[in-house]
C-alpha positions as CSV (number, residue, x, y, z in Angstrom):
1,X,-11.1,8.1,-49.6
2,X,-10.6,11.8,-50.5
3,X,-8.6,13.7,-48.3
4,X,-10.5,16.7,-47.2
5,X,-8.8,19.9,-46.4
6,X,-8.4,20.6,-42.2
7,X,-5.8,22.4,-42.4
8,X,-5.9,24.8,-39.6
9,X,-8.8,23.2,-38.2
10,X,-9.0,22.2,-34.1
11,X,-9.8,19.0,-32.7
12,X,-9.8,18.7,-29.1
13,X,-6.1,20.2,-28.3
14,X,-4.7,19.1,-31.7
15,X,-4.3,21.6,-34.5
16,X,-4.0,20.2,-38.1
17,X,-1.1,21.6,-40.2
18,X,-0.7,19.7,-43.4
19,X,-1.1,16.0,-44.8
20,X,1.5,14.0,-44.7
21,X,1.3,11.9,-48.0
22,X,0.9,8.9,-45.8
23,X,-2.2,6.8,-45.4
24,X,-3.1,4.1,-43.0
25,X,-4.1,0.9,-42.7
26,X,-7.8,1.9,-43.8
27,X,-7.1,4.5,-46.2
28,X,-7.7,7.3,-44.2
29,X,-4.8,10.7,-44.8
30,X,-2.4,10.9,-42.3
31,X,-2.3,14.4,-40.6
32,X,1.0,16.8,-39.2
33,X,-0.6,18.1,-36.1
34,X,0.5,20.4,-33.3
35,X,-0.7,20.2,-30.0
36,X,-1.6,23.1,-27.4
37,X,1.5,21.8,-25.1
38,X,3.8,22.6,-27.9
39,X,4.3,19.0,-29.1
40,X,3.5,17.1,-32.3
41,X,1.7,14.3,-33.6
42,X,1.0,12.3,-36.8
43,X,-2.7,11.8,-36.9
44,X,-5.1,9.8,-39.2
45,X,-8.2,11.8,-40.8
46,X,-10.7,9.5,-39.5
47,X,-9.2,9.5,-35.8
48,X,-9.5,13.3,-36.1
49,X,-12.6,13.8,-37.1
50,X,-14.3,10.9,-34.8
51,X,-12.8,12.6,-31.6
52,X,-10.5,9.6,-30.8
53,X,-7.0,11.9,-31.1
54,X,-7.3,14.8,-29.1
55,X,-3.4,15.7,-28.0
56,X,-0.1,14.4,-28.8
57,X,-0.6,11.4,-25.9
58,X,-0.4,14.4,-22.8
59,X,-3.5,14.8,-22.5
60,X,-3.4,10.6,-21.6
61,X,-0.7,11.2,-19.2
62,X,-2.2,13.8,-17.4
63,X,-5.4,11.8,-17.0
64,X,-3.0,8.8,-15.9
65,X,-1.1,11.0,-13.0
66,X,-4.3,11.9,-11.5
67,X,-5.3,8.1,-11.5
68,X,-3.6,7.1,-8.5
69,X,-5.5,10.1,-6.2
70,X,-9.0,8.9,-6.9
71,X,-8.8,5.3,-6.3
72,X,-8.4,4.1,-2.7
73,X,-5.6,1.1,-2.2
74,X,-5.6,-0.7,0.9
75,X,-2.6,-2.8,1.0
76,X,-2.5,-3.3,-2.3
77,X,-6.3,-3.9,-2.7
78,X,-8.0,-1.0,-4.9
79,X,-11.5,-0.5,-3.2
80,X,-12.9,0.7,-6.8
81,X,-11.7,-2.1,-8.5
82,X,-13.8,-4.6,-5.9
83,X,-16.8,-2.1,-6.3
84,X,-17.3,-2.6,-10.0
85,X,-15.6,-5.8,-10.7
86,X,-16.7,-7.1,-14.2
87,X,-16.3,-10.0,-16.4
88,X,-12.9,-10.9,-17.4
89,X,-12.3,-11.5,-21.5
90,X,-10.1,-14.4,-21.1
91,X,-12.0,-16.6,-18.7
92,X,-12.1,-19.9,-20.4
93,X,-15.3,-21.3,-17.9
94,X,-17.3,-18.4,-18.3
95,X,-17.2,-17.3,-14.7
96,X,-14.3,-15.7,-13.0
97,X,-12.2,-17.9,-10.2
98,X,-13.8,-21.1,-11.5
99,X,-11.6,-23.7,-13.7
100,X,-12.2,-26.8,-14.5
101,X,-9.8,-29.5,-13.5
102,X,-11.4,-32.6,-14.8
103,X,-14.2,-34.4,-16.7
104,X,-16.9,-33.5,-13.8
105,X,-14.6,-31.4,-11.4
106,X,-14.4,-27.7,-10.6
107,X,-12.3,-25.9,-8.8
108,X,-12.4,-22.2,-7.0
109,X,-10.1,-19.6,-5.9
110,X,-10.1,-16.4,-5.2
111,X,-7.5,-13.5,-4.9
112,X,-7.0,-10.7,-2.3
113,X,-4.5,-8.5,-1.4
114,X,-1.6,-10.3,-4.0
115,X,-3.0,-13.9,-2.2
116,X,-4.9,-16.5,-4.3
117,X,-6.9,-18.3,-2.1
118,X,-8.1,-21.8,-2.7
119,X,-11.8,-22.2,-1.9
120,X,-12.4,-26.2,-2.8
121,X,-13.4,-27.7,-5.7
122,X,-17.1,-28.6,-6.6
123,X,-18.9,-31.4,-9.5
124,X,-20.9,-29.3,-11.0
125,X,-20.4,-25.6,-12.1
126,X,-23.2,-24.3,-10.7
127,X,-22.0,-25.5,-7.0
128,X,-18.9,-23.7,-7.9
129,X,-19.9,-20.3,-9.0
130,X,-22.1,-20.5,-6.0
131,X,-19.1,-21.0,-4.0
132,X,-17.1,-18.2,-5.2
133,X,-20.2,-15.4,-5.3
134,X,-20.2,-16.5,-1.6
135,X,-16.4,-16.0,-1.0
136,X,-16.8,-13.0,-3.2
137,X,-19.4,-12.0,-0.7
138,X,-17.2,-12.7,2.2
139,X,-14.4,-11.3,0.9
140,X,-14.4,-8.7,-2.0
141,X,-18.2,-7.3,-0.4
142,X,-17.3,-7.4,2.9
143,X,-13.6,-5.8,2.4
144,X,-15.8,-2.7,0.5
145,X,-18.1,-2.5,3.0
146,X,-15.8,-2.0,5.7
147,X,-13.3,0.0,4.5
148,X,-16.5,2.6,3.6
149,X,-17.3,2.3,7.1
150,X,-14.1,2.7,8.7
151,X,-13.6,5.7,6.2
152,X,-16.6,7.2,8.0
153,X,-15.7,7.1,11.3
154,X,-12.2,7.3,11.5
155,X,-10.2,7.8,7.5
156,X,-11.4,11.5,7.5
157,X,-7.9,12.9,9.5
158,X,-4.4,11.4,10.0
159,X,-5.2,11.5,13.5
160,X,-8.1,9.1,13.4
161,X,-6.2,6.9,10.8
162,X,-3.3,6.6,12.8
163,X,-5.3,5.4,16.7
164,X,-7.3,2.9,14.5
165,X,-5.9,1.3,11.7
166,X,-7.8,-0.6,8.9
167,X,-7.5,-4.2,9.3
168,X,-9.1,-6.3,7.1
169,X,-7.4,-10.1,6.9
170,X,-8.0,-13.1,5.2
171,X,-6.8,-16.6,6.2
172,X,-8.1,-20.0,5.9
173,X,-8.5,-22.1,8.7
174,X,-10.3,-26.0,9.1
175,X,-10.9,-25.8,5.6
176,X,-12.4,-22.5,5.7
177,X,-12.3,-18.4,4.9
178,X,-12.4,-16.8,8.1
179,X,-11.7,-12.8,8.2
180,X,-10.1,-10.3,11.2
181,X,-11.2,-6.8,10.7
182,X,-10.9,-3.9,12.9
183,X,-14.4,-2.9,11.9
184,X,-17.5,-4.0,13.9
């Protein structure tokens, strides 16, 4: 790959200065770069010029600090996470909470609030993802929907927060997931 020249060149809040002699693992010239907060970075040609290096790494840390204001955690629990929950990329069955335990066994759990939950085990797989979208249902769905309602009527002042607390609790009892929630 030939090195083309960007020096003095902007991309995003990184400046390029000089090549560096170096190369990566693809080929592509390693760049000096300074960056609008007055650091420095090393920065391939090819993460330059496709927009994936834009500072030094503060840029990153800036977008991390505000992270914690715009998701909601409710003991623990982040409401955003439960709203667009997604497939997990190492799930062995295929379908998250579901493992199987034996030739023609499957078993379910769930987690909330730093608990895992055990909610039976099934023969066939399809009984047991059916299980769990219900417990999700129950649990991860009905924990949303609350909380957005609660945040309605009363999470819009301390004042409301304080005379009626969320509550939203999860225990099993006979066998089953029952939940306590301050929220009719």
């Amino acid at each position: 790959m030939r090195a083309k020249d960007l020096t003095g060149q902007k991309f995003g809040r990184l400046t390029a200065l000089y090549p560096t002699g170096k190369r990566d693992h693809k080929g592509s010239v390693i760049w000096h770069c300074a960056c609008d907060c007055g650091g420095e970075a090393e920065v391939s040609q090819d993460g330059l010029g496709s927009g994936n290096c834009k500072s030094c790494g503060c840029w990153k840390k800036e977008v991390q600090k505000k992270v914690p204001t715009l998701l909601h955690r409710v003991d623990g629990t982040c409401v955003e996470w439960l709203e667009k929950r997604k497939h997990r990329r190492d799930n062995t069955s295929g379908f998250r909470g579901v493992y199987r335990i034996g030739e023609n066994r499957y078993r379910v759990q769930i987690g909330f609030k730093g608990q895992r939950f055990y909610v039976g085990s099934y023969p066939t797989f399809e009984e047991a993802i059916q299980a769990r979208l219900e417990a999700e249902a129950l649990i991860h769905d009905g924990f949303v929907r609350a909380y957005r309602s609660w945040q309605e009527r009363y999470g819009q002042d301390e004042e409301g927060e304080k005379e009626h607390p969320f509550v939203y609790e999860v225990q099993k009892k006979s066998g089953k997931l029952t939940v306590t929630t301050s929220i009719v």
